[in-house]
NUKOLVEX-625001 format. One line per 2 residues: their letters; for each residue x, y, z of N, C-alpha, C. Coordinates in steps of 0.001 Angstrom, whole numbers. Layout:
BEGIN
A> X:Y:Z:X:Y:Z:X:Y:Z; ... .
This chain:
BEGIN
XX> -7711:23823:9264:-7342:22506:9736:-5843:22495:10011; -5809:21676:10887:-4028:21911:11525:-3179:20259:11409 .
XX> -2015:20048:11368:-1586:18679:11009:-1507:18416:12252; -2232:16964:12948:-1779:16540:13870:-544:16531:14369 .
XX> 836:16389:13452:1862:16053:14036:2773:17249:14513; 2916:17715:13469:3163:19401:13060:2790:20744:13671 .
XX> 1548:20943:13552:674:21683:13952:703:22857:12727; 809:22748:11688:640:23369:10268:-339:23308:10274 .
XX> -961:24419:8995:-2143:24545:8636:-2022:24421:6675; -387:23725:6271:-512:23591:5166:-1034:21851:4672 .
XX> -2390:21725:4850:-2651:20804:4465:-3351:20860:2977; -3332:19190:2163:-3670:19402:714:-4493:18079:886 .
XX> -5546:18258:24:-6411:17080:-420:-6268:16335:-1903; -6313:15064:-1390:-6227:14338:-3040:-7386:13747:-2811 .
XX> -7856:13463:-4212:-9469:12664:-4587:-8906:11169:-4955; -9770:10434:-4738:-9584:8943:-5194:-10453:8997:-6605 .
XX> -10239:7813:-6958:-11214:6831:-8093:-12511:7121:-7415; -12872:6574:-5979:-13862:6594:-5309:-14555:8004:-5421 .
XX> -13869:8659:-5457:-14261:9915:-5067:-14183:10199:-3056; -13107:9996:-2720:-12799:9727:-1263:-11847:10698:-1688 .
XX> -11870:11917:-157:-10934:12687:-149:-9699:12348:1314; -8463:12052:976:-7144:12029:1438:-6205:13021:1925 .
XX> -5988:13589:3166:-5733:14767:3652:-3793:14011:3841; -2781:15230:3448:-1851:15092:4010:-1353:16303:4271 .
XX> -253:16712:5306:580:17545:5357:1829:17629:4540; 2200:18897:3952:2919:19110:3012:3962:19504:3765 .
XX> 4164:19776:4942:5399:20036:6319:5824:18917:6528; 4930:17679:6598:5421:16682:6972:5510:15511:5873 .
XX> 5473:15869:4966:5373:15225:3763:5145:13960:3510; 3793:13399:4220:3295:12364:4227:2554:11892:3076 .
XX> 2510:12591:1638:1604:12086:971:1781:10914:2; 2626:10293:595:2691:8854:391:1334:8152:1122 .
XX> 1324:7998:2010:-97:7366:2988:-1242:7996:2091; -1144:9045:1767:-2675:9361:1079:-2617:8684:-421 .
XX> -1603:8652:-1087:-1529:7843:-2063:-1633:6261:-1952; -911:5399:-828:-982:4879:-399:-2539:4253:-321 .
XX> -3472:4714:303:-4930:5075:363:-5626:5036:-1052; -5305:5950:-1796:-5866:5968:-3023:-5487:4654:-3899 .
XX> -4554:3613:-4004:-4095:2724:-4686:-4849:1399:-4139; -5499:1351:-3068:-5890:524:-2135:-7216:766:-2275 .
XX> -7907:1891:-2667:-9502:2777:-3071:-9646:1732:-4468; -8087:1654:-5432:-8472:1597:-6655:-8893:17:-6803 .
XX> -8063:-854:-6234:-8456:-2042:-6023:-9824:-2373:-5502; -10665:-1388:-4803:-11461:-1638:-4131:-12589:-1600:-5288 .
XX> -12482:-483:-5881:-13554:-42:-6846:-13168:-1298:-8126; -12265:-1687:-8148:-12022:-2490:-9168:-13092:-3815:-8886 .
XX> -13008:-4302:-7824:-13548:-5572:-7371:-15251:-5463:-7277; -15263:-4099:-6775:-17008:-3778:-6992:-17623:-3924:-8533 .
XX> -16287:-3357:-9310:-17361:-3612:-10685:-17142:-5041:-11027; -16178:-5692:-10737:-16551:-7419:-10892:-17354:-7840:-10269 .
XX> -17853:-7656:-8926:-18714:-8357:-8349:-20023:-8047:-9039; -20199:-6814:-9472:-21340:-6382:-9911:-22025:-7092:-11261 .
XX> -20854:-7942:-12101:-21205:-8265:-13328:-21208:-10088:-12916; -20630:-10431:-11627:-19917:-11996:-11369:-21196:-12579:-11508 .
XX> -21182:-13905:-11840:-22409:-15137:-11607:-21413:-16427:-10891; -20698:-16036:-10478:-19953:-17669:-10431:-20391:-17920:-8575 .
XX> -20434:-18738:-8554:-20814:-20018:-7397:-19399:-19784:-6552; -18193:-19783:-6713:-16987:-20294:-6658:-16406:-19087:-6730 .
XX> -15780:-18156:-5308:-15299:-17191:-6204:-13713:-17077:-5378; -12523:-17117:-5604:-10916:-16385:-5420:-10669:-15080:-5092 .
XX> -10745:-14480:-4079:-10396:-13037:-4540:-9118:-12938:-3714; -8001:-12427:-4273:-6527:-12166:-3664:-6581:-11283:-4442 .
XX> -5308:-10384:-3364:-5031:-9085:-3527:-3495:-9315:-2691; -2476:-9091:-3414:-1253:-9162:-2984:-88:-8135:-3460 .
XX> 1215:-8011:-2982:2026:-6662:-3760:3053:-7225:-4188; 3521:-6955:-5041:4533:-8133:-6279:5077:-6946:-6673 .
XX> 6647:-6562:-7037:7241:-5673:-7337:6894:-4630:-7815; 6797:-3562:-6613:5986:-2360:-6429:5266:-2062:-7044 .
XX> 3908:-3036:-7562:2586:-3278:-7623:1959:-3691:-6558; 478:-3410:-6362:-493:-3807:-6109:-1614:-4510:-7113 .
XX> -1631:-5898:-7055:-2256:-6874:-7676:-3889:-7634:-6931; -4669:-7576:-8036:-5939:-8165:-7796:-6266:-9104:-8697 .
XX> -6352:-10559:-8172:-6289:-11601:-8643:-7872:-12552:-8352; -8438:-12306:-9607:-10101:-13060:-9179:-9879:-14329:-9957 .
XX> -9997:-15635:-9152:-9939:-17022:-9686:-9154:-16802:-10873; -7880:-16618:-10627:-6565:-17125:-10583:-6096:-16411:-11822 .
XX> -7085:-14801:-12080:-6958:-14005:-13307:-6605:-12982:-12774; -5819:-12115:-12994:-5076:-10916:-13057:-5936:-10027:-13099 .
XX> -6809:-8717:-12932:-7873:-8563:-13294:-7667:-6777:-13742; -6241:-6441:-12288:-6194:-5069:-11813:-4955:-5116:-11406 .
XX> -3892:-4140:-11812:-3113:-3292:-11075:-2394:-2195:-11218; -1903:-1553:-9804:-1761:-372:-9875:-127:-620:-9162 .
XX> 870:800:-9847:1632:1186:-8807:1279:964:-6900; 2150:754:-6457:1954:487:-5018:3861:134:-4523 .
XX> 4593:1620:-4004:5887:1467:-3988:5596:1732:-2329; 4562:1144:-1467:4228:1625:-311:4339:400:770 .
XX> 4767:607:2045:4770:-556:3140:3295:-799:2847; 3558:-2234:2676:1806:-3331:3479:1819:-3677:4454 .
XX> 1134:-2963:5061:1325:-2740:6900:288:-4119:7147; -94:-4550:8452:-508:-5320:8908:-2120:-5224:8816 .
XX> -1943:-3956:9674:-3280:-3396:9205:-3882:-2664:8191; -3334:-2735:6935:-3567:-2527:5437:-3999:-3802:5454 .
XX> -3546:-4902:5255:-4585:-6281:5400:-6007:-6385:5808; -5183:-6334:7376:-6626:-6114:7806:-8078:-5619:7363 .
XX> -7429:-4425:6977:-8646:-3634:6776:-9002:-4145:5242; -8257:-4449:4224:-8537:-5184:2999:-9454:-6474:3086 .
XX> -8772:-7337:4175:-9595:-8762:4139:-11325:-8166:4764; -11370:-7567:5594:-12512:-7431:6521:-13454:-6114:5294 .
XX> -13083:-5515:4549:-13620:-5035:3876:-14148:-5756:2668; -13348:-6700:2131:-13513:-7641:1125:-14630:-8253:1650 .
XX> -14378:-9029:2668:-15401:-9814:3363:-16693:-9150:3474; -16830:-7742:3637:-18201:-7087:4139:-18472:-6688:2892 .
XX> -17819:-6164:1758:-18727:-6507:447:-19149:-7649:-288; -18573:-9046:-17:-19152:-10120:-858:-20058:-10558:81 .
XX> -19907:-10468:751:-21457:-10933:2401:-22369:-10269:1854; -22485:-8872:2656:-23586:-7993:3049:-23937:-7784:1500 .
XX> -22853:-7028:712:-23741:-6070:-262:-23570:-7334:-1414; -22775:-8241:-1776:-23526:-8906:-2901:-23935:-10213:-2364 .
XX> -23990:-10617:-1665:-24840:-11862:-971:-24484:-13261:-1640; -22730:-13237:-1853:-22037:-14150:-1963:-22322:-15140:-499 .
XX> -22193:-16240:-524:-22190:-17018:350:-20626:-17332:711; -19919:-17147:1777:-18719:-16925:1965:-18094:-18316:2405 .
XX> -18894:-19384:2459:-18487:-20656:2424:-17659:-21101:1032; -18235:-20250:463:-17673:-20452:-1293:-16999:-19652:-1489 .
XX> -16335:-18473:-1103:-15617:-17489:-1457:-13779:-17855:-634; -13194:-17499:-842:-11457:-17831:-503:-11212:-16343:-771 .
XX> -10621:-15835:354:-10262:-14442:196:-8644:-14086:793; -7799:-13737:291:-6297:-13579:536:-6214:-12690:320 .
XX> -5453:-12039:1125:-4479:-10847:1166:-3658:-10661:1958; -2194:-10553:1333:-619:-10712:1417:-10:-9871:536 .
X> 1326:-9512:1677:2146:-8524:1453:2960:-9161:643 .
């Protein structure tokens, strides 16, 4: 495998929580973004095992970055966080809210009229 930017072939893999593998170049020493990635995995997996245990009608979910943390906040409780000394890009949102959204929909069959979902840099 070769680095897009570079064209190296010294690339390294990191594992998530998820078990999701994160490719960076060690020429270009991007493995901030793959960490980056993995801190954003951890929040993710965090919220799956709440949803998995939740009964509430009513549910908060924010996810915001507060001095180089990453914070997960379920009805108005602290629940999760991790280091996060990384830009919150626009589309790090993005992809947070629209992922949030497609697990309390689809896979736990929250009714999203009732759900309030934030995420801010």
């Amino acid at each position: 495998m070769n680095c897009n930017y570079c064209k190296s072939t010294t690339i390294k893999n990191l594992l998530s929580d998820t078990n999701s593998t994160y490719t960076y170049c060690s020429n270009c020493n991007n493995i901030d973004i793959a960490y980056k990635h993995i801190a954003i995995d951890s929040i993710l997996k965090r919220l799956l095992k709440y949803l998995d245990t939740s009964n509430k009608i009513n549910l908060k979910i924010e996810v915001k970055q507060e001095n180089n943390l990453i914070l997960l906040i379920i009805n108005n409780i602290r629940v999760f966080e991790t280091d996060f000394k990384y830009d919150f890009t626009k589309k790090d949102i993005y992809y947070l809210e629209n992922t949030i959204h497609e697990l309390v929909q689809d896979y736990y069959k929250f009714d999203l009229s009732k759900v309030d979902i934030i995420v801010c840099a």
